[in-house]
TORDREN-650304 format. One line per field, with one value per residue (C-alpha): residue in one letter; chain; x, y, z; residue number from 1. Coordinates in nm, 3 decimals, padded with zeros to 5 digits, m for minus. Example, Ala and Ser with C-alpha at 12.3 -4.5 7.8 and 13.67 -1.06 7.14 Angstrom:
TORDREN-650304
resn	A  S
chain	A  A
X	01.230  01.367
Y	m00.450  m00.106
Z	00.780  00.714
resi	1  2
END
This chain:
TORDREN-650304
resn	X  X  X  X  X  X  X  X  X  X  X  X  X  X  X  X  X  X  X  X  X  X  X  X  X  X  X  X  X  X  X  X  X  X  X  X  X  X  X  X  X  X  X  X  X  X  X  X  X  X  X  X  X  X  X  X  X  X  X  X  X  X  X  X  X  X  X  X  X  X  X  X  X  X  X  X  X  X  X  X  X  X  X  X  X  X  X  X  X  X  X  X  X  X  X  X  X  X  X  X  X  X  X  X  X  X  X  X  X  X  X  X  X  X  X  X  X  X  X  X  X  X  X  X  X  X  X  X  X  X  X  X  X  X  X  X  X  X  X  X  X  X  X  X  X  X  X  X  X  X  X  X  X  X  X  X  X  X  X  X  X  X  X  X  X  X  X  X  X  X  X  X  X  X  X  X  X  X  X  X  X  X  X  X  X  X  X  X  X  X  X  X  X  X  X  X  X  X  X  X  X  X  X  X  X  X  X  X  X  X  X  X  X  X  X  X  X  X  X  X  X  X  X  X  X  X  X  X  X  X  X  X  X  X  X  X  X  X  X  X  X  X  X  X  X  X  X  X  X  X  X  X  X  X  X  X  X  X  X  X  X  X  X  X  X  X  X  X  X  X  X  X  X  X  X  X  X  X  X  X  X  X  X  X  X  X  X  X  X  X  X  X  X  X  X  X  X  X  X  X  X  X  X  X  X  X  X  X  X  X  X  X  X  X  X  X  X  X  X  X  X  X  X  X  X  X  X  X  X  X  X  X  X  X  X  X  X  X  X  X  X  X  X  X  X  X  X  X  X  X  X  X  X  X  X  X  X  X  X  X  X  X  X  X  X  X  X  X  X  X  X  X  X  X  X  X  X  X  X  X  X  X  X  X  X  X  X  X  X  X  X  X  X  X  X  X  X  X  X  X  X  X  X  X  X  X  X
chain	A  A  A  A  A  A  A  A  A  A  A  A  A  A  A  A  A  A  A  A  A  A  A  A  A  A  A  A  A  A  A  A  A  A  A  A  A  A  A  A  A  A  A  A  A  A  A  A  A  A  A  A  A  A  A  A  A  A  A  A  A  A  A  A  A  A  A  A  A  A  A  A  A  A  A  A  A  A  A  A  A  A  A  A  A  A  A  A  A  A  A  A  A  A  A  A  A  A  A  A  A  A  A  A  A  A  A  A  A  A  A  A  A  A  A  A  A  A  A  A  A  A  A  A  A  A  A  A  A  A  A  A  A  A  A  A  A  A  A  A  A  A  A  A  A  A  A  A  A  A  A  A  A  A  A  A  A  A  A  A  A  A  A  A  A  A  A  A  A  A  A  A  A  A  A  A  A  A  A  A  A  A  A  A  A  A  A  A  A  A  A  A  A  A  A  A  A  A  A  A  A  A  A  A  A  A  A  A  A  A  A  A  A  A  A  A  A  A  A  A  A  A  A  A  A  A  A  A  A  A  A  A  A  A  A  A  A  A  A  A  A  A  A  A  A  A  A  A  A  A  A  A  A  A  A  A  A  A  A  A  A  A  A  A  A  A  A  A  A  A  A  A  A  A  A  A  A  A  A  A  A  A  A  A  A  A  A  A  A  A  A  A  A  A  A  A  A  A  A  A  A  A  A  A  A  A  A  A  A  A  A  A  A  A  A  A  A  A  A  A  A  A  A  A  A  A  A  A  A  A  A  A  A  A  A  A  A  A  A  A  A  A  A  A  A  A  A  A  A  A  A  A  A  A  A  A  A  A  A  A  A  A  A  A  A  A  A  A  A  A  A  A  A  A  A  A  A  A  A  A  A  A  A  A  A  A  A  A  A  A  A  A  A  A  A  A  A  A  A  A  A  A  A  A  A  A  A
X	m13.756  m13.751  m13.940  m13.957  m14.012  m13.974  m13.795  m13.557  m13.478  m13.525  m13.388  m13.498  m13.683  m13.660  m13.524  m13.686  m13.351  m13.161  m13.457  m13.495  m13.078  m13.138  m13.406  m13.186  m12.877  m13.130  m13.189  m12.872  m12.665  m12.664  m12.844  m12.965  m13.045  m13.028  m13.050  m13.026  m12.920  m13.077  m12.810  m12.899  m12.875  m12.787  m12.450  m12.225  m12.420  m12.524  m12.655  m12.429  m12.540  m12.657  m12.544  m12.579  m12.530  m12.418  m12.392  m12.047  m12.017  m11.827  m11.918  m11.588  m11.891  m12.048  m11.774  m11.663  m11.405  m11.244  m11.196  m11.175  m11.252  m11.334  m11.269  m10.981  m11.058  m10.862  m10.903  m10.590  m10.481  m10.560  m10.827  m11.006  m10.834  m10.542  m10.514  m10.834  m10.561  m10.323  m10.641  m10.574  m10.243  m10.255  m10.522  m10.283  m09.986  m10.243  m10.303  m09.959  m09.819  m10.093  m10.116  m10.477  m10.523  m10.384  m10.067  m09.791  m09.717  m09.424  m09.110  m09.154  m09.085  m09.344  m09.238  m09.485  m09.430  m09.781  m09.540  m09.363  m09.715  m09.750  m10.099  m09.868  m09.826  m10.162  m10.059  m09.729  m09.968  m10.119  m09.786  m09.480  m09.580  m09.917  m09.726  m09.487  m09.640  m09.966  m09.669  m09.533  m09.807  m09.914  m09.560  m09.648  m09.986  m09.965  m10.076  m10.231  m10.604  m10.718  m11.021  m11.421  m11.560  m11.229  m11.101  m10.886  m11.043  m11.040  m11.304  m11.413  m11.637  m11.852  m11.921  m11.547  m11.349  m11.153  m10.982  m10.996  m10.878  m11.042  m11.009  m11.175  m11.002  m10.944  m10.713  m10.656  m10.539  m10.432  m10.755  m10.911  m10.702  m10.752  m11.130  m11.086  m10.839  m11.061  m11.358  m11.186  m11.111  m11.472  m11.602  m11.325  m11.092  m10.727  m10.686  m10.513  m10.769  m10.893  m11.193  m11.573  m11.645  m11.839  m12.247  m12.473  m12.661  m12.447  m12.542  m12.368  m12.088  m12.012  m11.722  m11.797  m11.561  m11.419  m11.309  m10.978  m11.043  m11.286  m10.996  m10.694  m11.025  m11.026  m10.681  m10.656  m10.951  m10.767  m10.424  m10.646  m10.784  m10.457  m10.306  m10.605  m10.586  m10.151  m10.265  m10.533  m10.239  m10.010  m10.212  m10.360  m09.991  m09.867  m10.159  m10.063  m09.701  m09.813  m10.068  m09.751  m09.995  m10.077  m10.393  m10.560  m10.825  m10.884  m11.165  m11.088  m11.337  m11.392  m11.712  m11.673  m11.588  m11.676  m11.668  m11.687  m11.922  m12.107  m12.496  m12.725  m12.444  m12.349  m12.076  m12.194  m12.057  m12.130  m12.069  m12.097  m12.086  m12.092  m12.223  m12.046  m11.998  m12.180  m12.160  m12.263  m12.013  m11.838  m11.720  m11.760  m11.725  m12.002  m11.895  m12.187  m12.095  m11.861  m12.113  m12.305  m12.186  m11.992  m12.022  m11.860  m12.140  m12.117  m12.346  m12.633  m12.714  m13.068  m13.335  m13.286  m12.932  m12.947  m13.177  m12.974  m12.627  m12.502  m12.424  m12.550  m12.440  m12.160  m12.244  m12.549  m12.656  m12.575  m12.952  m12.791  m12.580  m12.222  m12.304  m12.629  m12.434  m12.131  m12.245  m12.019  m11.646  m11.474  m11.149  m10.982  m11.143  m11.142  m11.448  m11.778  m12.107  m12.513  m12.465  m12.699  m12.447  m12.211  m11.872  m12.038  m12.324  m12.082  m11.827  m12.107  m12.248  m11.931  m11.856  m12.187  m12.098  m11.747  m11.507  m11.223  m11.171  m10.929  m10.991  m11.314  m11.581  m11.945  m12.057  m11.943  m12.084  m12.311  m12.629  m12.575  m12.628  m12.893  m12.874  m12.651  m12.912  m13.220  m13.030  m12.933  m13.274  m13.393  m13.086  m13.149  m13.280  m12.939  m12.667  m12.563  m12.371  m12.102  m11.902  m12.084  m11.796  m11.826  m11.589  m11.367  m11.156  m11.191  m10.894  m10.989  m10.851  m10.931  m11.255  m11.064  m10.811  m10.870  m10.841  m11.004  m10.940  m11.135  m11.455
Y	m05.844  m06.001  m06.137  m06.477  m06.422  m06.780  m06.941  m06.619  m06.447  m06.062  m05.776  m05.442  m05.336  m05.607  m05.529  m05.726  m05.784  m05.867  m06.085  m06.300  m06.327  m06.487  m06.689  m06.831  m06.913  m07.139  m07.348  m07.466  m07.695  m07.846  m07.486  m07.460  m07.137  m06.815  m06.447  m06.064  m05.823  m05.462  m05.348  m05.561  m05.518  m05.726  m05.837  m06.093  m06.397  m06.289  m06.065  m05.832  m05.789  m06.190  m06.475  m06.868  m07.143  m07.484  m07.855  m07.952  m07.721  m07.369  m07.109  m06.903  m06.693  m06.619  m06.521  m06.302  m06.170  m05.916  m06.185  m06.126  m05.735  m05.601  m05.378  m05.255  m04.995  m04.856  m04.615  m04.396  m04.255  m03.877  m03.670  m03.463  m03.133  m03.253  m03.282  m03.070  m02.737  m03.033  m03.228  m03.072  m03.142  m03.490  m03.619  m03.458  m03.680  m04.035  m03.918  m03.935  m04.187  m04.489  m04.622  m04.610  m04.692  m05.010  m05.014  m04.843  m04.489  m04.545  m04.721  m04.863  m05.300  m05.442  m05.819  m06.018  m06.371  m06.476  m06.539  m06.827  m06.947  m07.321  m07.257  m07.121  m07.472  m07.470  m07.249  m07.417  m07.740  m07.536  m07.418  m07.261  m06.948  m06.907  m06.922  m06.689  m06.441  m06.429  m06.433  m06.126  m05.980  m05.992  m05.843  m05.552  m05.492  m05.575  m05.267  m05.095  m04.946  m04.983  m04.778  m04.818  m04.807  m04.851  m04.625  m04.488  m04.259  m04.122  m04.037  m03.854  m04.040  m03.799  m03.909  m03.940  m03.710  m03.993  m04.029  m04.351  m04.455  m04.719  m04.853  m05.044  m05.303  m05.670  m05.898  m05.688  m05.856  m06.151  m06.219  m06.145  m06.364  m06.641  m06.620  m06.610  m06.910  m07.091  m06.947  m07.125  m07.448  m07.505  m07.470  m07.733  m07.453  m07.373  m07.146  m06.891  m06.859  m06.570  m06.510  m06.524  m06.187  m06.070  m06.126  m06.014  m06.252  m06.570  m06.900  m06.990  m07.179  m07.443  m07.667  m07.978  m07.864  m08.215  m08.253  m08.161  m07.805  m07.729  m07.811  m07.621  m07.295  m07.293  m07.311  m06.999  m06.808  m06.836  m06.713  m06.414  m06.362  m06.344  m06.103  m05.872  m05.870  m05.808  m05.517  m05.384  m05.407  m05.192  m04.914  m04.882  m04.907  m04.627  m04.380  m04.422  m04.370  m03.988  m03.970  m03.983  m04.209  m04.601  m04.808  m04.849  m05.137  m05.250  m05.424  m05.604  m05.829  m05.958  m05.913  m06.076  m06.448  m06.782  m06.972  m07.293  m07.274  m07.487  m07.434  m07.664  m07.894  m07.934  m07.798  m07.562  m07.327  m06.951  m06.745  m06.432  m06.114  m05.780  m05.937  m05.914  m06.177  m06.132  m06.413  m06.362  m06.104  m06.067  m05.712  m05.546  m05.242  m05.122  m04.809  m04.568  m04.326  m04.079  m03.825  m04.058  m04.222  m04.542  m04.801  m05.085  m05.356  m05.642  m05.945  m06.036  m06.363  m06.337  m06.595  m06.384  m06.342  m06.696  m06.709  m06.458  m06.733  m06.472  m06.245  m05.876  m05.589  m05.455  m05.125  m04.882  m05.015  m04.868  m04.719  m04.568  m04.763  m04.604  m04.537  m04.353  m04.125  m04.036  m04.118  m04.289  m04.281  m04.226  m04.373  m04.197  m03.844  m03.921  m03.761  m03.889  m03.796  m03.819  m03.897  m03.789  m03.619  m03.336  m03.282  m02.973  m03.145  m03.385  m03.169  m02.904  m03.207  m03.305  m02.956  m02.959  m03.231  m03.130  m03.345  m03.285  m03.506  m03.632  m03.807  m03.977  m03.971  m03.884  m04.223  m04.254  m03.955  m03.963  m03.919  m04.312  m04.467  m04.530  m04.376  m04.598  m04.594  m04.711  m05.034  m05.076  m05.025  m05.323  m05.525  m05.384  m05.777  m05.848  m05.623  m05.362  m05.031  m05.001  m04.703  m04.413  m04.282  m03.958  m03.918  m03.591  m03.725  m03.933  m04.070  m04.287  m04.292  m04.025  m04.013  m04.146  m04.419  m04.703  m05.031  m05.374  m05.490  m05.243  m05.411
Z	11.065  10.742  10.487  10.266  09.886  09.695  10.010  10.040  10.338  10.242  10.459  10.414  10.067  09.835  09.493  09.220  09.010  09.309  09.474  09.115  09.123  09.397  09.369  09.020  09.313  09.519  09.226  09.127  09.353  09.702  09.855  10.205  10.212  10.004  10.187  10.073  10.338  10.328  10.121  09.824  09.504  09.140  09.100  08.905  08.888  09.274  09.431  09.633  09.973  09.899  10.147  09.989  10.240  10.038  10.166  10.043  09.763  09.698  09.394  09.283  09.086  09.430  09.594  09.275  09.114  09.421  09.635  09.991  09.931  10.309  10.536  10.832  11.089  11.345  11.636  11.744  12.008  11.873  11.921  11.652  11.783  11.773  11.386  11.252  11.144  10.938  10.811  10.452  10.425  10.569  10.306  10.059  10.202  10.226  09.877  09.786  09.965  09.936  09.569  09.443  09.041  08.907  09.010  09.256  09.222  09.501  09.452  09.792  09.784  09.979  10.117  10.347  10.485  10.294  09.972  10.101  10.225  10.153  09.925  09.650  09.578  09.437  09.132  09.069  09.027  08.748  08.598  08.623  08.415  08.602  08.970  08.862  08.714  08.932  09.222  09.055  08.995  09.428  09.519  09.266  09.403  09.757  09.970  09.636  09.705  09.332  09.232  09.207  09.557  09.730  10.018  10.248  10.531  10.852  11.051  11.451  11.653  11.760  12.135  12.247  11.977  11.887  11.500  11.334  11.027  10.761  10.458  10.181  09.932  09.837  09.693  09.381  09.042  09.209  09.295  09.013  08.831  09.046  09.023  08.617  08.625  08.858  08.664  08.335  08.488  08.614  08.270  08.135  07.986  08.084  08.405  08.179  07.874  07.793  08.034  07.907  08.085  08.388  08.256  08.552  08.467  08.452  08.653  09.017  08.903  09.148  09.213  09.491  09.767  09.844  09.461  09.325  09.198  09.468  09.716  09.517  09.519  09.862  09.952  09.675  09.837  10.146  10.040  09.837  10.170  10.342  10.083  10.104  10.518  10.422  10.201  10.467  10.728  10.516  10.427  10.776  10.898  10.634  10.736  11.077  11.015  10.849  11.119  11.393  11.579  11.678  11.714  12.051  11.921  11.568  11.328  11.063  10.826  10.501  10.311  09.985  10.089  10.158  10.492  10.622  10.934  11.150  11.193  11.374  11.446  11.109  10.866  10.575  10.307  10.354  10.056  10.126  09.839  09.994  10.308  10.681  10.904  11.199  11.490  11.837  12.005  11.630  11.563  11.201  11.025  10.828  10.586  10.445  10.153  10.179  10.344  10.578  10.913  10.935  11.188  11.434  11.521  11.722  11.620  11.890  12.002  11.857  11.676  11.399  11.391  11.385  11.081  10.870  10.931  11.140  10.808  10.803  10.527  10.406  10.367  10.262  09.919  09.617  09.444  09.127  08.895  08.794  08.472  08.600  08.792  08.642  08.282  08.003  07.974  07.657  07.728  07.412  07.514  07.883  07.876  08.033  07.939  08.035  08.415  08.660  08.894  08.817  09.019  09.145  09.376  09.483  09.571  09.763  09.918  10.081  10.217  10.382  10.550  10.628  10.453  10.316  10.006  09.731  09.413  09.353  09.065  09.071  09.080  09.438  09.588  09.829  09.621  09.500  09.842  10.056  10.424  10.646  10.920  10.712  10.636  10.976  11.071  10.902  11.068  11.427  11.587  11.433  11.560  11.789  11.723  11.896  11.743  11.539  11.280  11.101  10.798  10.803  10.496  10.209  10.008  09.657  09.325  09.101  08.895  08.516  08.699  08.481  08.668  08.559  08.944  09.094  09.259
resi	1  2  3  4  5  6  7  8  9  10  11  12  13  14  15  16  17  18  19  20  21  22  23  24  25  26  27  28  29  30  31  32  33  34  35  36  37  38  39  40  41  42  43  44  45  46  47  48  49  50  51  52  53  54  55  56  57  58  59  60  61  62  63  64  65  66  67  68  69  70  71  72  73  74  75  76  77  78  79  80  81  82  83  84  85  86  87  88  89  90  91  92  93  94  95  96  97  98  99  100  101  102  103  104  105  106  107  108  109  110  111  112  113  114  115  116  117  118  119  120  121  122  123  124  125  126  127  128  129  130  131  132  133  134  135  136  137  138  139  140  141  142  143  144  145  146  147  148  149  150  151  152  153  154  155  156  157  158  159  160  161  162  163  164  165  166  167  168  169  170  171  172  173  174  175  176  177  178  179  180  181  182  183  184  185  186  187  188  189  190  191  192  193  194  195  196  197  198  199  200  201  202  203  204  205  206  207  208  209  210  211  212  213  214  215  216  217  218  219  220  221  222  223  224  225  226  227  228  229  230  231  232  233  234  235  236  237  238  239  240  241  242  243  244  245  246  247  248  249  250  251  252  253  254  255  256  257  258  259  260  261  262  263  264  265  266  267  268  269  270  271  272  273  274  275  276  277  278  279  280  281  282  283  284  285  286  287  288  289  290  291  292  293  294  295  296  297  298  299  300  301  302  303  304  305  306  307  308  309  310  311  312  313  314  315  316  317  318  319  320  321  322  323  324  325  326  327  328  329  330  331  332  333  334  335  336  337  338  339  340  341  342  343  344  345  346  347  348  349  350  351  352  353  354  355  356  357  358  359  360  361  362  363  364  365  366  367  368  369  370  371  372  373  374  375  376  377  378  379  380  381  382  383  384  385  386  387  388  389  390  391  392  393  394  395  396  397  398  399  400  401  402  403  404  405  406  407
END
């Protein structure tokens, strides 16, 4: 059940940062509604794990800067016994073969019908030199992990043996450039100035959705969003192709978005940042750190389904900052120090729980997240589980990657 703090619906313990993020979103705009899912806590101008429904109105700072970041999940047609000898040497060849960081470490050309997509239009409206290099830059990243909290995995579900794979990633620099550009043009700049910079604590920044830039947003959202679900589809595709394997049923979802929806018979906005969509009978995948369980849920027809916009989390809720954990980077050293965590816990953690893993930093072990099930818990009127995942390997980008498109 939740609870209402200043005309917020609150899942879960309520955060005070996160709840008085949110409570800033309801007062600017056309708002309906604001929410925090379980997994709450401050983001860029709102909270992640936050849900704002609009009348007629769309905020390119709600939606954020990795647009369409989400998830795909698989399940194969192997059993754990089948590859449990090879596991080492297959999460060496997903390390090698998927791109995490920045940019490609392959030479492989990655084309995808999305790039003659008719809502390129909307940058060549802007200009020649933004189209084409923003275009460039998508063929260059397409199918590219990045870094941060981004993943590729593969996990046993523990009733039936079964392997599945998932992964975790967005629209990359392409969308981060489009929510700058768009970012820029709502303020009166030029879409390629030089961005202001991501302030936790900026205002929602709203453009009417009917109006000129609202409209070109949305159709760029929605190309971001196509690119991402492209990228998801390739790397889900190459892990397969090492796995020597195919899908037998698939999940796939975006949690950093915003929709156009219908409730009580009429049409709203739902912006959702680090929050899953989560309609009657609507499959997700909900990931918990890389030594918890993961999840597929199905949305219930339930009052309070109903009352959270069908939205529910996105993962387990991050409860120690980055910098907390893993301390400061000196980028001329590479060298980080005062975090909370040392390589060693992480590392012992993760063989306790039996998973093999490559790359990552401290601050995404497992002692940054909250338990999968206790946010779950609080969403339980909400969803069922349908799937209980346990990782067995977990693929990211190593702990000093630098890459400003991360999450």
């Amino acid at each position: 059940m939740y609870q209402i703090i200043e005309n917020v619906r609150v899942w879960g313990t309520p955060l005070d940062n996160a709840v008085s993020q949110a409570v800033t979103c309801s007062k600017y705009g056309n708002v309906v509604q604001v929410l925090l899912m379980a997994d709450h806590h401050k983001g860029y101008s709102q909270p992640v794990g936050g849900v704002v429904v609009y009348d007629g109105q769309i905020s390119p700072s709600g939606v954020g800067y990795d647009i369409a970041c989400g998830n795909k999940a698989v399940r194969t047609n192997l059993k754990y016994d089948e590859i449990k000898d090879r596991l080492p040497a297959i999460m060496d060849e997903i390390s090698r073969r998927i791109s995490f960081g920045i940019g490609r470490s392959n030479n492989e050309k990655v084309d995808h019908e999305l790039f003659d997509d008719a809502d390129w239009s909307v940058y060549q409206n802007i200009g020649k030199h933004e189209h084409d290099s923003l275009k460039a830059l998508a063929r260059n990243q397409l199918g590219t992990v990045g870094s941060g909290n981004h993943f590729v995995d593969l996990f046993v579900e523990q009733v039936s043996g079964d392997v599945w794979i998932a992964n975790h990633f967005g629209s990359r620099g392409f969308g981060h450039k489009t929510a700058s550009g768009f970012l820029n043009l709502a303020q009166g700049k030029k879409f390629s100035d030089k961005a202001a910079g991501e302030s936790m604590d900026q205002p929602p920044t709203l453009l009417d959705l009917h109006s000129e830039v609202g409209d070109m947003y949305f159709r760029a959202m929605t190309l971001a969003g196509k690119y991402a679900y492209a990228g998801r589809d390739y790397v889900i595709h190459q892990v397969l192709d090492i796995l020597d394997a195919h899908a037998t049923f698939e999940v796939h979802n975006h949690h950093n978005f915003a929709w156009k929806e219908v409730h009580d018979g009429k049409e709203y906005v739902v912006v959702r940042k680090g929050a899953t969509p989560s309609a009657p009978g609507q499959l997700g995948f909900i990931g918990g750190s890389m030594g918890d369980i993961s999840v597929i849920v199905k949305g219930k027809d339930s009052q309070e389904n109903k009352d959270a916009y069908y939205s529910t989390v996105h993962g387990a809720g991050r409860i120690m900052s980055r910098t907390e954990a893993a301390g400061k980077m000196n980028w001329k050293t590479k060298k980080r120090s005062g975090g909370k965590i040392s390589v060693e816990q992480m590392q012992e953690a993760i063989r306790d729980y039996g998973v093999i893993l490559r790359g990552a930093g401290t601050d995404e072990s497992p002692f940054v997240y909250k338990k999968l099930e206790q946010v779950l818990e609080a969403h339980k009127e909400t969803l069922d589980v349908m799937h209980v995942l346990k990782p067995i390997g977990v693929c990211m980008a190593g702990a000093d990657e630098f890459d400003p498109y991360k999450d």
